[in-house]
Each structure stands twice: as structure tokens, then as C-alpha cells.
N, C-alpha and C positions, 0 to 999 in steps of 0.2 A: 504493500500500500504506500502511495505517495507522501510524503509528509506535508503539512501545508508549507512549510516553507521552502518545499523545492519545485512551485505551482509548474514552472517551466515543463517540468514531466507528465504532468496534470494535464497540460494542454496540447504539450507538443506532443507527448507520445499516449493516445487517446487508447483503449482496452484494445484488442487484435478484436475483436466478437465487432467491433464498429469501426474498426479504421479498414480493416480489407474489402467489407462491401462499399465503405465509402471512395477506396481508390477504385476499385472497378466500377463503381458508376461515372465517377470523373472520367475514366480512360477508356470509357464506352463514347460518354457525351461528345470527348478531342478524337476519336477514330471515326463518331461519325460528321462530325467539322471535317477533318481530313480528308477523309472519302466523297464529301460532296464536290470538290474541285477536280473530279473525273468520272465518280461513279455515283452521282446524287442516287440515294435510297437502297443501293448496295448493301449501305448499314443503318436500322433504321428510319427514321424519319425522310422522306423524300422533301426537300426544301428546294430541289427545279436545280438552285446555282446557289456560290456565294452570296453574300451581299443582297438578297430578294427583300429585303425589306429598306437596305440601305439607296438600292435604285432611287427607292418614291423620294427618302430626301434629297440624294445629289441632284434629281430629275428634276423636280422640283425646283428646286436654289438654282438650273440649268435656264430654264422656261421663266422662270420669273426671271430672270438679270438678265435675258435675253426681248423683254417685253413680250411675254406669251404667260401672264398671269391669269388671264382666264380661265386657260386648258387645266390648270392645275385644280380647281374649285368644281371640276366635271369629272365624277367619277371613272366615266364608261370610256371619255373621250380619251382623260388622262394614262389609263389600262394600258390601250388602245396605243399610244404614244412610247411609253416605255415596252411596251412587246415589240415593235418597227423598231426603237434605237440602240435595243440591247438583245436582237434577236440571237446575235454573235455569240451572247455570253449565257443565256438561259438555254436550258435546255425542253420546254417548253414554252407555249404562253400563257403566259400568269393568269389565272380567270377573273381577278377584280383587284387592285392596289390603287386606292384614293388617296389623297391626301387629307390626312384630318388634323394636322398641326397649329396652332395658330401664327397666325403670318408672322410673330415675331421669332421665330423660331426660324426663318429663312436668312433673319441678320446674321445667325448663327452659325449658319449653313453656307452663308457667303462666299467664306474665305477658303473654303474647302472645293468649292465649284473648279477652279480653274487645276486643278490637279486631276479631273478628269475622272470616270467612274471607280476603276479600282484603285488611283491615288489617293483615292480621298477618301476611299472605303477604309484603305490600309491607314491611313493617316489619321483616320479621327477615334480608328477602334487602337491606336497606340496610346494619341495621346489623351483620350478618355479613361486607359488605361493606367496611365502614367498618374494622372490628376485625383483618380480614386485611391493609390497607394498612398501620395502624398499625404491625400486629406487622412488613411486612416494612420498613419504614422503619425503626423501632426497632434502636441498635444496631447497624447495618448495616454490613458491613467494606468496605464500597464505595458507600459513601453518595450517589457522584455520578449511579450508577446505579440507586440504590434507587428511585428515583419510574419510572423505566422499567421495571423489575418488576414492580411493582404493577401497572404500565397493561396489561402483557404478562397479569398472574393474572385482571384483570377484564373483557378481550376474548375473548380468547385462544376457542376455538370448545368447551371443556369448562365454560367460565367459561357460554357463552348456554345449553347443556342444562343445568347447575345452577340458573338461573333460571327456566327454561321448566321445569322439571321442583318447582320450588320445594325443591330437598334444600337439604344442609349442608354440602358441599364448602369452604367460604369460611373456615366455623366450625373445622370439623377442621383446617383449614390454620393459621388465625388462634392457635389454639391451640397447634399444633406445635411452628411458628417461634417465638409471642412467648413460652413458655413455655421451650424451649433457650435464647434471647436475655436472656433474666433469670436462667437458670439462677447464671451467673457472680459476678454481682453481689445478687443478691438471691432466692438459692436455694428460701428458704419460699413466697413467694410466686410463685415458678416452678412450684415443686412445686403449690400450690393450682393453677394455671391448668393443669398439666397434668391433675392429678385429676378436672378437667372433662371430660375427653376421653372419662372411662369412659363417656360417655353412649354412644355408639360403641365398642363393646369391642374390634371386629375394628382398629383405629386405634390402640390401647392396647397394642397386645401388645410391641410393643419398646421402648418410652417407659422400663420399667424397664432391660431390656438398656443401652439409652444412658445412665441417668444410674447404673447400674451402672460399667458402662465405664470413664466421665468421673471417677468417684470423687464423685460427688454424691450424698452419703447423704444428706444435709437434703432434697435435692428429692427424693431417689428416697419418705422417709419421708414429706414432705408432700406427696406425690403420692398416697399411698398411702393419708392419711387425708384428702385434699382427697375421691376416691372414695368411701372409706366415709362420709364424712360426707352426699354425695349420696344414697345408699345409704339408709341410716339416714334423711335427711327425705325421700324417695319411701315408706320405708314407714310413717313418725309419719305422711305425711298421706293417703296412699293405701289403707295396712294391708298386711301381711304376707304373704295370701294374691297379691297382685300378682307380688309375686317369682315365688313356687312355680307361678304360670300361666306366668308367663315363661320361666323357666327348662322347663318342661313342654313349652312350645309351640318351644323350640329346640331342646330336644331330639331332639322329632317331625320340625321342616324336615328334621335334618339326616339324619336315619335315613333318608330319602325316602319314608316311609308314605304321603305326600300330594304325588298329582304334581305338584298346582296349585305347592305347595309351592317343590321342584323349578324347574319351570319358571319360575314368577314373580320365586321368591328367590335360588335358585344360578345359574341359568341367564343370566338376562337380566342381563350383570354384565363385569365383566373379568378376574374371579378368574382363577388358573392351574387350577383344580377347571372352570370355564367354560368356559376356552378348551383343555381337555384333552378334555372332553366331548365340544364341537363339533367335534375335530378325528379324532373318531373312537373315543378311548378310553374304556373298560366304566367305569362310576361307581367302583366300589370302585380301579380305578387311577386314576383321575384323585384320587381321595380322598388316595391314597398320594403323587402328584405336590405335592399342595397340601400337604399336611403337611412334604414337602421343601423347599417355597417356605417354608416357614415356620422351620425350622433353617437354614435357607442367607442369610434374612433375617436373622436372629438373628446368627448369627455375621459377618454384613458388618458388619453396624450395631458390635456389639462390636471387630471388627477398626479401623473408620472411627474409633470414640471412645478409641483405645488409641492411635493413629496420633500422628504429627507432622501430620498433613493442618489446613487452618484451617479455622475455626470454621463457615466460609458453605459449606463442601464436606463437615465432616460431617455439617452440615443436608441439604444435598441428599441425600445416601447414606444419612440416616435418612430422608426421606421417600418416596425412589422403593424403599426397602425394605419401608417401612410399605404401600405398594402390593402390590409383589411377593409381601407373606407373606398379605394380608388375604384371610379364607375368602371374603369376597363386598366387591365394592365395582360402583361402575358410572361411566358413561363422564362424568357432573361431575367424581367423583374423580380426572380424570385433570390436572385444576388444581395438585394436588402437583407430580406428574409436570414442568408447565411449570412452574412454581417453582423446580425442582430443574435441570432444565437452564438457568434463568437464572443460580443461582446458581454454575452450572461456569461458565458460560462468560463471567462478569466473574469470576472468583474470583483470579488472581492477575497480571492487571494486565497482559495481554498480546495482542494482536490472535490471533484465531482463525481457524486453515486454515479450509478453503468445509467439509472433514469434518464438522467439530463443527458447524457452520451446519447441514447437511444434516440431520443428528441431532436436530438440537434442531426442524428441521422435522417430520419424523417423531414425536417426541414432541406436538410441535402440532397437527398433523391429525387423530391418536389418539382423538379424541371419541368415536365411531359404533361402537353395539353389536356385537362380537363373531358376534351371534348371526344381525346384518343384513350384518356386512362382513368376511367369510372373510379378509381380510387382517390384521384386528384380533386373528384369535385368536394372531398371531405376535407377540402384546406383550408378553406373559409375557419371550419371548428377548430383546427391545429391555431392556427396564428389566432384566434382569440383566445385558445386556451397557452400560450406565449404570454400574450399580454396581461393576463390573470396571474400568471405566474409572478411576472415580475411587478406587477403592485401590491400580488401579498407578500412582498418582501417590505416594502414601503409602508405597510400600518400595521404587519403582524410582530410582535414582540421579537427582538433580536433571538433570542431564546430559541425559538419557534420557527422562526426564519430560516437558524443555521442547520432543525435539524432533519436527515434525508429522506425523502417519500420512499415507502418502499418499490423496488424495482417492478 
């Protein structure tokens, strides 16, 4: 048995019963990354090509700085658009990729445009990658374990669908953490890097609740205009009508006018709206479910930053909230998620029952759509039963706190 004071072994060297399923999931996840760059679906998951999701952005930031903003705000046309200019590199064509971003998020996408579709593919999943290690090393309340984190967020089997899928799980992450992490010490500049996040609005909805909470009005107010300042130069260089398409066209997802809609955007995802759908429930209740994921998130996070709990725990309990409450997210995002269970379980300096191991497996394996893996839609209950966890650490008696469920 570990001693508490030698946590490094705690963490680093996790039981064999949990560390060997956990490397063959990871080196399932990177062999089927690897295998899509010649033999998409070879090995599991058929994903067409690299980058299929990273297309819609460069495409996107392509058409728009080219004055072809309209095409992007038209689902079918837009499809249509990237099947013709990337027929080279797919191996089929795509059956529906819209854009559903909000335009400030093409400021973002700018300066990655002129490096071209796989340049910029390579180039933004580096330095999104680079930018998330930083923020979890930054500041870290457990420093000795912080580089095994990081290796954990960039293996980990949600970390290879983020790559092979080309999204922004790394970014949203990177943002979170080093944006809380400054919060303390250099609040404005917290607040600017969280105001980043708006690009992702579903990632943004507690960010105010937390720095509410914490009593951080400088970051909550320069979060708030880090946002509109985005805002404001998406529409100086875009124009005005971008907005009003954007705002139009999510409105319509969400109404379900458009099955493609639907299926492409809510559906294929790990939302509680997702995994209520698949498990049976009429849309307008699962609608009702997800809106409760969203209060129930809200008030954990506010609970978490009112707490005595430390600083790396109400990190975690904001980020597997920001999960729990988001109307749509998918199975890269679930890189928070491992985040968060790293940070419980080095959080206060004590060797961990096989329980929390077990857990934090389950959180690890979690990659694989919902929609493909009937066990997934029961994630919703995992990550709220996460969040429980670590608030009854926050009002139960230290006593009580420390000692371990059985296995």
C-alpha cells in the first residue's frame, strides 16, 4: 500500500486491474487515428478522412475571408461545397456538415486559413495542444503530478477522437483551466482568456456562475467584455448580417424543423437532450431533462465556488458541470471529463481506494458515441454522480470525507 506521503505512486502508478484496460483503450483510440489516414474504418469507427470535422472550420474561415459568407449559414449548400473542394482528401461524401459556430469564432479561425486545409489542421491541433498542457501545469496545487495530467488529457482515448475528428476539445479545456488558474492573481487577464470561450457558447454558460460565486467581478466583467469585444470584430470584419444568420440558423436546429438538423447536431453528441432521446424519451422531454442539466449544473458549480473545497476540485466540479449542463457536446469533449477526474484524484494528497480508480476508468473509456454505444447514454448519471462526489467533500465532516467507500 502506498503511503500518503509518497502520493506520486498513488497517481502515477494507478493498480494493474485499471491501468492495463486503461492503456488498451488509449492505444485502441491512437491505432484507430492512425489507421484513418489510409484505411478509414479498418479499425473501428469509420470517420471518411482526417480532419472531417476540422474541414467545416478551415472551410468556413476559407469562404468567409474570401466574401462567400452566405454559403456558410446554408447547410445543404455549404455540405455540398466542402464534398467538391476536399473531394481529394475524403474518402467519401460527407452527408451533412453545417456550420453552427458563432461568427466570432471565424476571428479565431483566421489566422489558420492561409496555411491551407491540412496546415492548419496540423497546426491548430498542436498548438491547442501545447496551450492545454501549459494551462494544466500553470499554477498547479500539485505540481509533482501536473506533467502526468497533461500526458493523461493528451492520450487519454477522447484526446485521439479530438484529433481524428480535428474539433477543439484541447482549446475549450486550455481555456477553462488557465483562465480559473489566473483568475486569482491576475483577474483581467483571466477574464480576457475566459471571454475566449464565447466562441463555444454551450462551454460558456457557467464561467459566469463560477466567477460569480468566487466573488470575481474583475474576471466575471472582463470576461464579459473579452466576449463582446470578439463579438464586435467578427462583425467590423464579417458585417452584421452574420450574426442574425447565426442566431436564425440556431434557432431553427433547435426547434427541430430540420431532421438533418437533429440528427447531425443534437443527436450525435453526449448531451443529457442525446442520451434522453436514445434512451427512449419524446424530444420535448428530453428538452425539459436538459434544461435541468443545466440548473442542476449551475447550482453545483455555485455550490463548488462558495465551498471551502481547493482550488484543483472546484476546477474539476466546474468542468464535468460544464459537460453535464452543455445542450450539445460530443465524445473529444469528454477530455474535460479526464481532466477532472485527474484532478480529484491527486487533489489532497492521499492514496486512492481501487473505487475512485474504477471511476476514473469509466470516465476514461467514455469516448464512443452514445448513439453507437447504449452504455454511453448512462453518462449523463456518471458525471452527476462526479459532481456529488466532490461537494460531499465540501460540507461532509473532514472525518467522513477522508474515509473510503467500499469498492
Amino acid at each position: 500500500m502506498t503511503r500518503p506521503g509518497n502520493l506520486s505512486g498513488a497517481f502515477a502508478r494507478p493498480p494493474a486491474i485499471v491501468a492495463a484496460p486503461a492503456i488498451l483503450f488509449a492505444a485502441y483510440g491512437w491505432v484507430v487515428f492512425a489507421t484513418t489516414f489510409w484505411a478509414p474504418g479498418s479499425v473501428g469507427i469509420d470517420y471518411n478522412a482526417p480532419g472531417s470535422d476540422w474541414m467545416v472550420l478551415w472551410g468556413a474561415a476559407h469562404e468567409a475571408l474570401h466574401g462567400h459568407l452566405p454559403l456558410i449559414f446554408d447547410g445543404d449548400r455549404f455540405t455540398a461545397w466542402l464534398n467538391q473542394s476536399l473531394k481529394g482528401w475524403l474518402t467519401a461524401p460527407v452527408p451533412f456538415r453545417p456550420w453552427v459556430y458563432p461568427p466570432s469564432f471565424l476571428v479565431l479561425l483566421a489566422p489558420f486559413e492561409p496555411l491551407g486545409f491540412l496546415g492548419s489542421y496540423a497546426a491548430f491541433q498542436a498548438l491547442s495542444a501545447g496551450l492545454l498542457v501549459a494551462a494544466i501545469l500553470y499554477r498547479s496545487e500539485q505540481p509533482r503530478y501536473a506533467p502526468w495530467l497533461a500526458a493523461a488529457a493528451l492520450l487519454c482515448p477522447a484526446a485521439s477522437v479530438n484529433a481524428v475528428d480535428g474539433q477543439c476539445a484541447f482549446l475549450v479545456a486550455a481555456l477553462l483551466i488557465g483562465g480559473f488558474r489566473l483568475a486569482k492573481t491576475r483577474p483581467l487577464l483571466a477574464g480576457a482568456v475566459l471571454g475566449l470561450l464565447t466562441f463555444k457558447p454551450q462551454f460558456w454558460l457557467l464561467v459566469p456562475v463560477a466567477l460569480a460565486a468566487a466573488g470575481q467581478w474583475r474576471a466575471l466583467a472582463a470576461a464579459v467584455g473579452s466576449g463582446g469585444a470578439l463579438a464586435l470584430a467578427s462583425a467590423a470584419i464579417f458585417g452584421i448580417d452574420a450574426w442574425v444568420w447565426w442566431v436564425r440558423e440556431t434557432l431553427e436546429s433547435f426547434s427541430g424543423a430540420d431532421p438533418k438538423w437533429v440528427q447531425f447536431g443534437r443527436i450525435w453528441g453526449h448531451s443529457v437532450y442525446a442520451c434522453a432521446v436514445l434512451l427512449g424519451a419524446p424530444a420535448k422531454l428530453a428538452s425539459l431533462v436538459q434544461t435541468g442539466a443545466i440548473a442542476a449544473g449551475a447550482a453545483a458549480v455555485f455550490a463548488a465556488f462558495r465551498s471551502r473545497l481547493s482550488g484543483d476540485l472546484k476546477l474539476a466540479a466546474l468542468l464535468a458541470a460544464t459537460l453535464l449542463a452543455a445542450p450539445h457536446s460530443g465524445s473529444y469533449d469528454m477530455v474535460l471529463m479526464v481532466i477532472a477526474t485527474g484532478l480529484w484524484l491527486t487533489a489532497d494528497g492521499e492514496p486512492r481506494p481501487l473505487w475512485r480508480w474504477i471511476l476514473a476508468l469509466a470516465v476514461w473509456q467514455a469516448a464512443w458515441p452514445p448513439v453507437i454505444s447504449p452504455p454511453a447514454r448512462l453518462l449523463p448519471l456518471l458525471m452527476a454522480a462526479f459532481i456529488l462526489l466532490i461537494l460531499r467533500r465540501a460540507y461532509l465532516p473532514a472525518r467522513l470525507d477522508a474515509a473510503a467507500l467500499p469498492a
